[in-house]
MILO-680928 format. One line per field, with one value per residue: y, x, z of N, C-alpha, C in turn; residue number from 1. Coordinates in steps of 0.001 Angstrom, whole numbers. Example, Ala and Ser with C-alpha at 12.3 -4.5 7.8 and 13.67 -1.06 7.14 Angstrom:
REM residues 2
nc2: -5690, -2250
nc1: 13190, 12850
nc3: 7800, 7080
cac2: -4500, -1060
cac1: 12300, 13670
cac3: 7800, 7140
cc2: -3300, 30
cc1: 13200, 12900
cc3: 7800, 7870
num: 1, 2
//
This chain:
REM residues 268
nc2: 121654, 124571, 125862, 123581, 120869, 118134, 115197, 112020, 112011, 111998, 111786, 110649, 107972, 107637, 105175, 103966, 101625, 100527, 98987, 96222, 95789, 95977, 99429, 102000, 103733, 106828, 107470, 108794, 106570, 104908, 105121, 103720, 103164, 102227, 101730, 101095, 103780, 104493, 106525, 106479, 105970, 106654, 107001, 108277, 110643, 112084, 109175, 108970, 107860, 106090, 106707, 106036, 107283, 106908, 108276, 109172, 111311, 112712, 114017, 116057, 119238, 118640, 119751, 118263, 117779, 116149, 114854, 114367, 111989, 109572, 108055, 106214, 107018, 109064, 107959, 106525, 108486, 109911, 108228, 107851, 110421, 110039, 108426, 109226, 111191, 109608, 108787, 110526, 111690, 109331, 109046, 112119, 110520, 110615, 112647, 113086, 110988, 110804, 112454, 115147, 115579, 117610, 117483, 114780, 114449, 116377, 114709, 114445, 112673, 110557, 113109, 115710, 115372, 116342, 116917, 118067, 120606, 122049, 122670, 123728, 125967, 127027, 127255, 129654, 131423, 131540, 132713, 135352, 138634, 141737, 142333, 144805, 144654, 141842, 138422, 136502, 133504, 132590, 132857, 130691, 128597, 128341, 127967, 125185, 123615, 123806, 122045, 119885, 118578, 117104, 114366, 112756, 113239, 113520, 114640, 116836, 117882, 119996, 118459, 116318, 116965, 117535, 120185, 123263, 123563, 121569, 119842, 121299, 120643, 117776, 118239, 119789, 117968, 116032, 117097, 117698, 114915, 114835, 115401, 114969, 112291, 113410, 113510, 116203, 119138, 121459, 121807, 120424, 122293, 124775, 123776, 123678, 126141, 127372, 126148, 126809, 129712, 130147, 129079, 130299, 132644, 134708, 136475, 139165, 137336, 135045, 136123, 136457, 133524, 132586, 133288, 132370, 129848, 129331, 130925, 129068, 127095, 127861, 128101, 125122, 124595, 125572, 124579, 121743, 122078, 122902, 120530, 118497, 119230, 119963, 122104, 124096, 125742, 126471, 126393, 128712, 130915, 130296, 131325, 134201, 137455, 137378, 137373, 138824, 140289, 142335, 141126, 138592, 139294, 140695, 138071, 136215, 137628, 137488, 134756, 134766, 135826, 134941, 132316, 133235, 134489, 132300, 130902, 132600, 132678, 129902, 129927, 131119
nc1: 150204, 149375, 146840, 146014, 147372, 149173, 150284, 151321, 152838, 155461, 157236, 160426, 162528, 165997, 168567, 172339, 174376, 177638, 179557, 181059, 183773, 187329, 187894, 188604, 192091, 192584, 189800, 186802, 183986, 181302, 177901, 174978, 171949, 168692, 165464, 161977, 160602, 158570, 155505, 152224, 149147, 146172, 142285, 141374, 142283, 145884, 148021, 150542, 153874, 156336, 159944, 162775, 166279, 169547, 172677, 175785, 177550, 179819, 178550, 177667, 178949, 180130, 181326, 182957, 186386, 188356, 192233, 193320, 195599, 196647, 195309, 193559, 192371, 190804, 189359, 187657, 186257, 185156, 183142, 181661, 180188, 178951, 177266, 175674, 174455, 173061, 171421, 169908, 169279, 167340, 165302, 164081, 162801, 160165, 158878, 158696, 156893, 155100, 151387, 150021, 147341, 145118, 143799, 143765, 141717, 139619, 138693, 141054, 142714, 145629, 147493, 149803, 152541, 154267, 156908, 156534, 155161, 156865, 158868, 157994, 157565, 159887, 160972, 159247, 160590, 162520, 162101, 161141, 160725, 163226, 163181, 164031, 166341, 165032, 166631, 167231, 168138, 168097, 165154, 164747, 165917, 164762, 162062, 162353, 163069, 160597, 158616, 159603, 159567, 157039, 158368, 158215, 156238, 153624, 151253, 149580, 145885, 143145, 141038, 142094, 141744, 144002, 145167, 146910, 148975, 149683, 150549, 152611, 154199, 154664, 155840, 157912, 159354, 159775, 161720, 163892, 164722, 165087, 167401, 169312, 169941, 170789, 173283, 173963, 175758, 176380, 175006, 172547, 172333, 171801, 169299, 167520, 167312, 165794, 163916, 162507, 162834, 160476, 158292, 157888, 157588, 159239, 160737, 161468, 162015, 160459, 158081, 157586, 157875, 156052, 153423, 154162, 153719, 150985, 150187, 151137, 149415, 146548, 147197, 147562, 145033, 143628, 144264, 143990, 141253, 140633, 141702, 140569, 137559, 136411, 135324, 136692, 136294, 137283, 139743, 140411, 138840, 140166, 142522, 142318, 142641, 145034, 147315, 150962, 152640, 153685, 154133, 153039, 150032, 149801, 150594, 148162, 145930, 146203, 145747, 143725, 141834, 142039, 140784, 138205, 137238, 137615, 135610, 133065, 132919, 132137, 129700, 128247
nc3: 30536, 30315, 32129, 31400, 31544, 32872, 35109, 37049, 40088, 42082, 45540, 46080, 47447, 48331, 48162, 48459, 47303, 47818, 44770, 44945, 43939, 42468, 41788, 39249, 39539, 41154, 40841, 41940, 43912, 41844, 41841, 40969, 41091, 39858, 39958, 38177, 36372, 35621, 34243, 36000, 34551, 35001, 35470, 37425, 39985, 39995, 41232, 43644, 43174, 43886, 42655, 42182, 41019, 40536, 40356, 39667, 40989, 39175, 36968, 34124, 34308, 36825, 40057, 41602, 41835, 40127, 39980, 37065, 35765, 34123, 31214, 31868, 33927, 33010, 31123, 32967, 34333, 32635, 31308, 33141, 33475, 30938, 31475, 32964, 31480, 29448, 30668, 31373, 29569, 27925, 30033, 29374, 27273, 27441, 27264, 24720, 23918, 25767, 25614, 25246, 27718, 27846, 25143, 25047, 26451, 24839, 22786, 20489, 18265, 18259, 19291, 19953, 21597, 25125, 24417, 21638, 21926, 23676, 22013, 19748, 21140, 21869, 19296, 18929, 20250, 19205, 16903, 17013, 17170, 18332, 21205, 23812, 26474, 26539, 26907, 24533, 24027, 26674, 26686, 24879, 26167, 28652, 27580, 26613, 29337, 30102, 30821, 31614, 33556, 33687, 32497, 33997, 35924, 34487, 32507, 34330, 34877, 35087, 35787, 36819, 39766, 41312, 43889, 42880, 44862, 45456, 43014, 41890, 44355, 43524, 40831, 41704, 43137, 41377, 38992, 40922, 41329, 38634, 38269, 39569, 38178, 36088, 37410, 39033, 39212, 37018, 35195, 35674, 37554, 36056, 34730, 36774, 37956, 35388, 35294, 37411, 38018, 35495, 36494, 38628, 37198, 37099, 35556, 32931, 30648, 31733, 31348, 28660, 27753, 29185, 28175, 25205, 25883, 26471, 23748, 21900, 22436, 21850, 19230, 18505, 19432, 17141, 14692, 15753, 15481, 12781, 11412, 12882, 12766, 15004, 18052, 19678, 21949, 24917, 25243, 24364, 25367, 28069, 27763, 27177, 27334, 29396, 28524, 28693, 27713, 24887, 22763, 23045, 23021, 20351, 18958, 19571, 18967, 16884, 16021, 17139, 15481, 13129, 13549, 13992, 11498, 10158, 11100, 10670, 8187, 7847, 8544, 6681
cac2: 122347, 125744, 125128, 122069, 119862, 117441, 114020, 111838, 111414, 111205, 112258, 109271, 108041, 106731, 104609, 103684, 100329, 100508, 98251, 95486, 95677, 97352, 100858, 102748, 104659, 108200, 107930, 108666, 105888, 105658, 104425, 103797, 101953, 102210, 101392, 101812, 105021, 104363, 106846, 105034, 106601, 106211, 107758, 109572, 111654, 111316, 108962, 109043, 106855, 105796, 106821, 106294, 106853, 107349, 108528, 109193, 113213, 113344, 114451, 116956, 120526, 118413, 120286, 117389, 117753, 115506, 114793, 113170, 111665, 108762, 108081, 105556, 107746, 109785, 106957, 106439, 109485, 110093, 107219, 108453, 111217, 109868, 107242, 109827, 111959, 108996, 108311, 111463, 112031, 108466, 109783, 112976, 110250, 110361, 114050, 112922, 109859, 111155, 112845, 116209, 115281, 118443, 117145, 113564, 114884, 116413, 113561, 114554, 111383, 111274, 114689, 116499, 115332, 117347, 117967, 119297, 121836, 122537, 122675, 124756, 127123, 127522, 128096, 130856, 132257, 131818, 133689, 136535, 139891, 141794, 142940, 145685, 143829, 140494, 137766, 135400, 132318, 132305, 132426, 129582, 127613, 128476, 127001, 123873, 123027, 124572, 121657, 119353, 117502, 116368, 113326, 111956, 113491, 113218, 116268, 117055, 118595, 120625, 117358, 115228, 117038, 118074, 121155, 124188, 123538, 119927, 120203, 122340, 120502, 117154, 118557, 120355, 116597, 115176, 118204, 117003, 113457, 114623, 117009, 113733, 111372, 113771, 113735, 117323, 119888, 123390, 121985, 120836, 123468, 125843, 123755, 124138, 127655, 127622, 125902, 128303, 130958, 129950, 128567, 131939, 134051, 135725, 137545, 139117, 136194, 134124, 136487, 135701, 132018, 131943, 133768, 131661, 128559, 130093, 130892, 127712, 126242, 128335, 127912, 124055, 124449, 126387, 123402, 120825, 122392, 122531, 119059, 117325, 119225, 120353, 123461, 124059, 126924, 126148, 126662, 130518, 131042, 130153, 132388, 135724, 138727, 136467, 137615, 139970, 140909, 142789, 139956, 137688, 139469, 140338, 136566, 135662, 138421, 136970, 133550, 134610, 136246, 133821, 131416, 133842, 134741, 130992, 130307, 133301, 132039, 128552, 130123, 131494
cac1: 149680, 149022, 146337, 145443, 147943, 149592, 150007, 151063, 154398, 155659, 158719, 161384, 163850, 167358, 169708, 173185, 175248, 178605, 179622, 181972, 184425, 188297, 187866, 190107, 192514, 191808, 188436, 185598, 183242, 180022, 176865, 173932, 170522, 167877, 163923, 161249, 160257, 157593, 154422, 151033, 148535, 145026, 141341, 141468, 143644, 146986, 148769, 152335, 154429, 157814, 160829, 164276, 167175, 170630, 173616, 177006, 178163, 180181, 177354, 178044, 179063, 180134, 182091, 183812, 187458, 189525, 192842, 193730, 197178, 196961, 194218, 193074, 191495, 190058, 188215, 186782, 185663, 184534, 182581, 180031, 179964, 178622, 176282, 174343, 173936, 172411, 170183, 168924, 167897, 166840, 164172, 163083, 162069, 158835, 158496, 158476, 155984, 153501, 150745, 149298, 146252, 144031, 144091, 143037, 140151, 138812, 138844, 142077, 142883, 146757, 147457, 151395, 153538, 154748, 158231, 156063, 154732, 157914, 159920, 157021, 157344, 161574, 160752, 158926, 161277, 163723, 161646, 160816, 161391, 164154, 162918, 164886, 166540, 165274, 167922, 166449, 168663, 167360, 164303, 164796, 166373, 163018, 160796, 162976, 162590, 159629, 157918, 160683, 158791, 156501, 158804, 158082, 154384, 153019, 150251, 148201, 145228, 142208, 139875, 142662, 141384, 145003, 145342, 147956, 150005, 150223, 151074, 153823, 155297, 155081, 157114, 159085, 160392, 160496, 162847, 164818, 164864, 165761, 168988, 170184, 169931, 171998, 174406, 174332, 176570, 176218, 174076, 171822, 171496, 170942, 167981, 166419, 166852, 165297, 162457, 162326, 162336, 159284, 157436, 157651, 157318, 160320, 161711, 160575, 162084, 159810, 156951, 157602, 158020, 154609, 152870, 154299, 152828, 149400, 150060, 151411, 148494, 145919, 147458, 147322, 143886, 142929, 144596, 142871, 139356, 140451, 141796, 139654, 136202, 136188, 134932, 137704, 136408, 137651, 140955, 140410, 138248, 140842, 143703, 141782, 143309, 145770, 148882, 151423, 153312, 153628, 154428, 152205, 149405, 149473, 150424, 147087, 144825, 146070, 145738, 142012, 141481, 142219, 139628, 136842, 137223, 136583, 133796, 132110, 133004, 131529, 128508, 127932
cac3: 29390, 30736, 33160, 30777, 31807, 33503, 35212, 38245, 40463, 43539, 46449, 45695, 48523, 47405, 48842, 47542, 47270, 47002, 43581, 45608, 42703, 42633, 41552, 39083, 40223, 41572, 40561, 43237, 43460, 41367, 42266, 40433, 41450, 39285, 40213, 37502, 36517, 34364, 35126, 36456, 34198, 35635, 35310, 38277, 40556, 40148, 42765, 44315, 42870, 43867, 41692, 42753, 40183, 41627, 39646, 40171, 41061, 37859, 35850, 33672, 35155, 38537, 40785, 41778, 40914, 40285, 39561, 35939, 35501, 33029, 30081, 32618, 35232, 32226, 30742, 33976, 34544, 31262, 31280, 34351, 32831, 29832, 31520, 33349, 30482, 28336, 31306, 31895, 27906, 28384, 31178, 28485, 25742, 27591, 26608, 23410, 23958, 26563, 24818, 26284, 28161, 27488, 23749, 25203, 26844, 24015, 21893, 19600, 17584, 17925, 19785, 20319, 23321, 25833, 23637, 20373, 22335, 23917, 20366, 18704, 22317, 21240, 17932, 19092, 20893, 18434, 15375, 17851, 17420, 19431, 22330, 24606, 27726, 26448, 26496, 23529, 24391, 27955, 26163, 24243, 27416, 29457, 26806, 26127, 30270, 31547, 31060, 32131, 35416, 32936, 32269, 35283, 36850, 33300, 32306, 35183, 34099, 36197, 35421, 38295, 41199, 41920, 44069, 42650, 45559, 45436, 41258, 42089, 45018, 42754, 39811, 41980, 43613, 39881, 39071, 41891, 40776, 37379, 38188, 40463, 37181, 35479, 38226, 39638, 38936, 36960, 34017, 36506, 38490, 35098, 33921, 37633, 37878, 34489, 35570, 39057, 36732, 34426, 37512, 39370, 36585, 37890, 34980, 32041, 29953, 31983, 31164, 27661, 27428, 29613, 26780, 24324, 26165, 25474, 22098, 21561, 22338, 20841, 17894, 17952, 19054, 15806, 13903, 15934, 14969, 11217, 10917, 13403, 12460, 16466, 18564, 21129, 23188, 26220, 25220, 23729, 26686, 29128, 27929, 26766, 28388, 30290, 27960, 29272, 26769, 23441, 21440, 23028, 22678, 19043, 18145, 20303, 18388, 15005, 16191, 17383, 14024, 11492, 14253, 13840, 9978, 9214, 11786, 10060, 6498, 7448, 8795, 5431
cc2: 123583, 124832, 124028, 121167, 119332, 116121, 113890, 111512, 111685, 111729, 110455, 109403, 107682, 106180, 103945, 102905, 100306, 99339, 97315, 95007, 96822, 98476, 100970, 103671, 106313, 108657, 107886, 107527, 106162, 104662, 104259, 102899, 102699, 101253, 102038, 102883, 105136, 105576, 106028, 106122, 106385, 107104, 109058, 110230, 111234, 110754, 108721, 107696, 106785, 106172, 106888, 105959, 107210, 107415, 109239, 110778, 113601, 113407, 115617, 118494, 119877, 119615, 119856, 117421, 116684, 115345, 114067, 113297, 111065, 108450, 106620, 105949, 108466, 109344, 106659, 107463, 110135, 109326, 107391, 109415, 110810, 109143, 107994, 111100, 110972, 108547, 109428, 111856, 110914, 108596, 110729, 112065, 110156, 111447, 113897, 112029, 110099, 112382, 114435, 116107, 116219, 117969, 115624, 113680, 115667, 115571, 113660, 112996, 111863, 112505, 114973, 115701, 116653, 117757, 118633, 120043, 122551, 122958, 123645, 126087, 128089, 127907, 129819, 132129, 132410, 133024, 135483, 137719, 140507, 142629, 143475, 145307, 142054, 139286, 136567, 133984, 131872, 131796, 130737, 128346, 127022, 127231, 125468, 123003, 123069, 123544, 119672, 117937, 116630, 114875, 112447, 111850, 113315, 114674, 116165, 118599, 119163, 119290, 116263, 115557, 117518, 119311, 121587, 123822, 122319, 119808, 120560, 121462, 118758, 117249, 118942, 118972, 116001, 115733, 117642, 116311, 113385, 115006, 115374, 112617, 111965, 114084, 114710, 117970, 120961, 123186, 121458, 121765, 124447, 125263, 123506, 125582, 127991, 127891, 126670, 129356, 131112, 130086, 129795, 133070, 135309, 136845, 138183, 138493, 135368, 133980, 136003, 134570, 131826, 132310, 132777, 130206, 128960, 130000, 129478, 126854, 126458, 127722, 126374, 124062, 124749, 124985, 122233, 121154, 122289, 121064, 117983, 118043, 119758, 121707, 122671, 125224, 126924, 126691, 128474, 131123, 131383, 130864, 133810, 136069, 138559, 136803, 138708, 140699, 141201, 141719, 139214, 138116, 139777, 138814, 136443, 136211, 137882, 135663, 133591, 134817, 135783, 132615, 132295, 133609, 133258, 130493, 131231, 132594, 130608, 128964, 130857, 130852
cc1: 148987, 148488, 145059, 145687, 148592, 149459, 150550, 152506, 154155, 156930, 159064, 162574, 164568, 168208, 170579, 173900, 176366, 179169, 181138, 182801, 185956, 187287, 188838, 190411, 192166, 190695, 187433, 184401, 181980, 178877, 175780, 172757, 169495, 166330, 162919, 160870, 159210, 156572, 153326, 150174, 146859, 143700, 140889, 142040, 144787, 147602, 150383, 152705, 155799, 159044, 161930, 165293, 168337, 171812, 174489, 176827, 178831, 179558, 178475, 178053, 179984, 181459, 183148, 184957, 188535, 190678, 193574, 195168, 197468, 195307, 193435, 191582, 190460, 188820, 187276, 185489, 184500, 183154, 181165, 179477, 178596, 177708, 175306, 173923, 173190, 171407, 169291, 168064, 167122, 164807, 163509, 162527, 160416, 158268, 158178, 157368, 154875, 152775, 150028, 147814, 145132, 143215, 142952, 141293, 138997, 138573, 139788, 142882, 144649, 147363, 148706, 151363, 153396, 156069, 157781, 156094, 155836, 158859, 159432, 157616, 159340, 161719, 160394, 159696, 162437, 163717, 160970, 161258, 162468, 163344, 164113, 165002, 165978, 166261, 166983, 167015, 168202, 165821, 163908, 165091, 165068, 162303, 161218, 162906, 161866, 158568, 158365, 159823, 157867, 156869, 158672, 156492, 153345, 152370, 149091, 146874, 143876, 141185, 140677, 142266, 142778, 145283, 146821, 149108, 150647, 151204, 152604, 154903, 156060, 156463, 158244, 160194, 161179, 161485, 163640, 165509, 165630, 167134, 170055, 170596, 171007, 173278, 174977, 175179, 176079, 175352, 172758, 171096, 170958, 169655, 167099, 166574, 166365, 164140, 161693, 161788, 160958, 158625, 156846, 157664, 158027, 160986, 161055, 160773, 161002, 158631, 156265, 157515, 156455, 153440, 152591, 153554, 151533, 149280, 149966, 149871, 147085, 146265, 147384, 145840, 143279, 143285, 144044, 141505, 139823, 140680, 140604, 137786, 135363, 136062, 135570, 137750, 136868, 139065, 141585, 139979, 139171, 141992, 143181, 142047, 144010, 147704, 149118, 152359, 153337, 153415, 153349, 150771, 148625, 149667, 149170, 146232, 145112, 145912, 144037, 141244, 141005, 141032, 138294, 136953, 137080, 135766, 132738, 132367, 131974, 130046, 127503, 127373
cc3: 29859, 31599, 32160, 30830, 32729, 34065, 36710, 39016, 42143, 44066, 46071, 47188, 47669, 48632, 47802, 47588, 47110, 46010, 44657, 44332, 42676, 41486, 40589, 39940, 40405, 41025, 41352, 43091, 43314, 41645, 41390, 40206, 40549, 39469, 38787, 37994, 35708, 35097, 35132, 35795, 34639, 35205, 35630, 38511, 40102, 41794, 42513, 43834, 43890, 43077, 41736, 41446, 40662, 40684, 40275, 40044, 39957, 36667, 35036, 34068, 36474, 38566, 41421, 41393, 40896, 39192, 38513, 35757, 34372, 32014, 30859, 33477, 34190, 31523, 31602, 34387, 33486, 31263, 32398, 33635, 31885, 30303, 32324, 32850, 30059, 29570, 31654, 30502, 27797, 28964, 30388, 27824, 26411, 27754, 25431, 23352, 24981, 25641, 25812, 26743, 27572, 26198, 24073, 25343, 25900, 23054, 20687, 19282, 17069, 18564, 19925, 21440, 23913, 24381, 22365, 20820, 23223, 23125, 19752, 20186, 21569, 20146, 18033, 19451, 20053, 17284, 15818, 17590, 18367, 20098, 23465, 26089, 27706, 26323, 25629, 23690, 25540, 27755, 26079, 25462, 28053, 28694, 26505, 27918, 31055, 31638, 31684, 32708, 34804, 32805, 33056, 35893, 35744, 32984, 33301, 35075, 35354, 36134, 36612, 39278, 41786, 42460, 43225, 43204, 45535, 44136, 41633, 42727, 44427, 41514, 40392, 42379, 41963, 39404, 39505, 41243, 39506, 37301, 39000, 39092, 36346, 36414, 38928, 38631, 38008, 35732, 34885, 37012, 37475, 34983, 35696, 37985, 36642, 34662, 36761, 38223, 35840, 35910, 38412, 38363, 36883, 36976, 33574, 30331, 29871, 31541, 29357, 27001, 28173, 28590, 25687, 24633, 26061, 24223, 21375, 21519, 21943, 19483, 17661, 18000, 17862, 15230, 14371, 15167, 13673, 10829, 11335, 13291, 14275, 16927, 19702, 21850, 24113, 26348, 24854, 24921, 27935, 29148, 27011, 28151, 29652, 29776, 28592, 28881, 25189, 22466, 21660, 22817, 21105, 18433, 18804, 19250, 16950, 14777, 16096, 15660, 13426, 12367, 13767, 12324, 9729, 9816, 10799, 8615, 6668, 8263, 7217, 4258
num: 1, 2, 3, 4, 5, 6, 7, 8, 9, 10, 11, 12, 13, 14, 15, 16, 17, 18, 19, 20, 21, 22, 23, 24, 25, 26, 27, 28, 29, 30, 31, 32, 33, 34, 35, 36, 37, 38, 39, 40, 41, 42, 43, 44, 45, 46, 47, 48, 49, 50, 51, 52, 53, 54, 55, 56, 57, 58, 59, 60, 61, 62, 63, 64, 65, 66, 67, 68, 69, 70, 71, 72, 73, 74, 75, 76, 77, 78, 79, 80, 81, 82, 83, 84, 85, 86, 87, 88, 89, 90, 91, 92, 93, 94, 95, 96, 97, 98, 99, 100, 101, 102, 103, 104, 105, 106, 107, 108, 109, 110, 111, 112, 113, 114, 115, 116, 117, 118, 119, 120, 121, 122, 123, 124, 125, 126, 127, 128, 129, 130, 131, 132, 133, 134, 135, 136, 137, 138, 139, 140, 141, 142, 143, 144, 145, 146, 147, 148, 149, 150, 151, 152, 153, 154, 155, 156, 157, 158, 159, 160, 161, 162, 163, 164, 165, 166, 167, 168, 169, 170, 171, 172, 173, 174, 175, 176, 177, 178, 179, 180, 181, 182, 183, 184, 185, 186, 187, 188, 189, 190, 191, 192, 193, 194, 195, 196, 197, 198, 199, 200, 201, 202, 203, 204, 205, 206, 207, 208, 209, 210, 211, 212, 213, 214, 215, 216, 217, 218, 219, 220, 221, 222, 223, 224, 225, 226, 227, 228, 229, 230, 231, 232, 233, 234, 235, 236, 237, 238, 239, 240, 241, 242, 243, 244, 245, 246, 247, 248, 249, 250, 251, 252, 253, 254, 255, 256, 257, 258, 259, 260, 261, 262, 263, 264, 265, 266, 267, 268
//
């Protein structure tokens, strides 16, 4: 959650079994061991877990080619395919079901996931103005996996004690972990050069979608304080004069706005 969030994971080994079972024909064999992946949610730091998921190379994109002859081999193939797609969306539903810590810690009764604030971030990018050399789909890509690693390390937040570097080299394994679940190959590799991209602030897509995670969360803060009756400075505080682009800065100043104009009204 900007630098509000996050949680706890871990480097994963793998090892692979081969399935003592004929094979179809000309189909490469597929492997797949599975160890919980649950995260360990705790008080303190986050600690290293374990996480080994192991899926077959014919993910979607693979590179792998092989040769189909009869509706045999196709089913086969098909069929990996398809089983380490439903395990890798599988692995997101806990984008949808982990809660954004920052939120916890202030006492938010109920608070967004990680995937609200990833959905509201694509929105953004979707209802955006055109901007000159922006690619708006990249956009949209960005914001839909920049918070990806999540599914695994949870929301690690400045209150774990987790150094920058550590953070980083965590998600970066869960990443890993996640591109292997979907089986490699070229959709893979897009949604980690996505996440490269955000992470390094490499482009001025990236610059955009990092914005929008600000905004984003301004803007729930404002809606926390009206629903829940809460003063969430911390969160205004922490991204003033931090935006770096056009857009993001006027959504911020009209976000701040409409915050002031009813503190002063209810001081009245």
């Amino acid at each position: 959650m900007n630098s509000h969030t996050k949680m706890a994971v871990n480097s994963s080994t793998h090892c692979a079994l081969p399935l003592n079972r004929p094979l179809l024909r000309r189909v490469p064999p597929a492997f797949f061991i599975r160890t919980s992946t649950r995260p360990i949610f705790s008080n303190g730091a986050p600690k290293p877990r374990l996480v080994s998921v192991r899926a077959s190379n014919d993910g979607f994109g693979s590179k792998n080619s092989v040769n189909l002859k009869n509706s045999e081999a196709q089913v086969g193939v098909s069929s990996s395919s398809t089983s380490s797609a439903v395990d890798f969306l599988t692995l997101c539903n806990r984008l949808k079901t982990t809660k954004r810590k920052g939120w916890i810690n202030h006492g938010i009764k109920g608070p967004e996931s990680i995937a609200d604030h990833m959905y509201r971030m694509a929105l953004m990018a979707l209802i955006a103005g055109d901007i000159p050399g922006v690619d708006r789909e990249r956009c949209i890509k960005i914001a839909i996996v920049h918070d990806i690693a999540e599914a695994i390390v949870g929301d690690i937040t400045p209150s774990d004690n987790v150094p920058k570097e550590v953070k980083s080299r965590m998600e970066q394994a869960a990443l890993d972990e996640m591109c292997k679940v979907l089986g490699g190959g070229m959709r893979a590799e897009e949604i980690r050069e996505l996440w490269a991209e955000y992470e390094n602030n490499a482009s001025i897509e990236a610059n955009l979608v990092k914005d929008f995670d600000k905004v984003e969360m301004i803007l729930q803060a404002l809606e926390y304080e009206i629903e829940h009756g809460k003063v969430l400075d911390e969160f205004f505080l922490s991204t003033a004069g931090k935006f770096q682009t056009e857009i993001g800065k006027k959504w911020a100043a009209e976000i701040n706005h409409r915050r002031n104009s009813r503190l002063a009204n209810k001081l009245e």
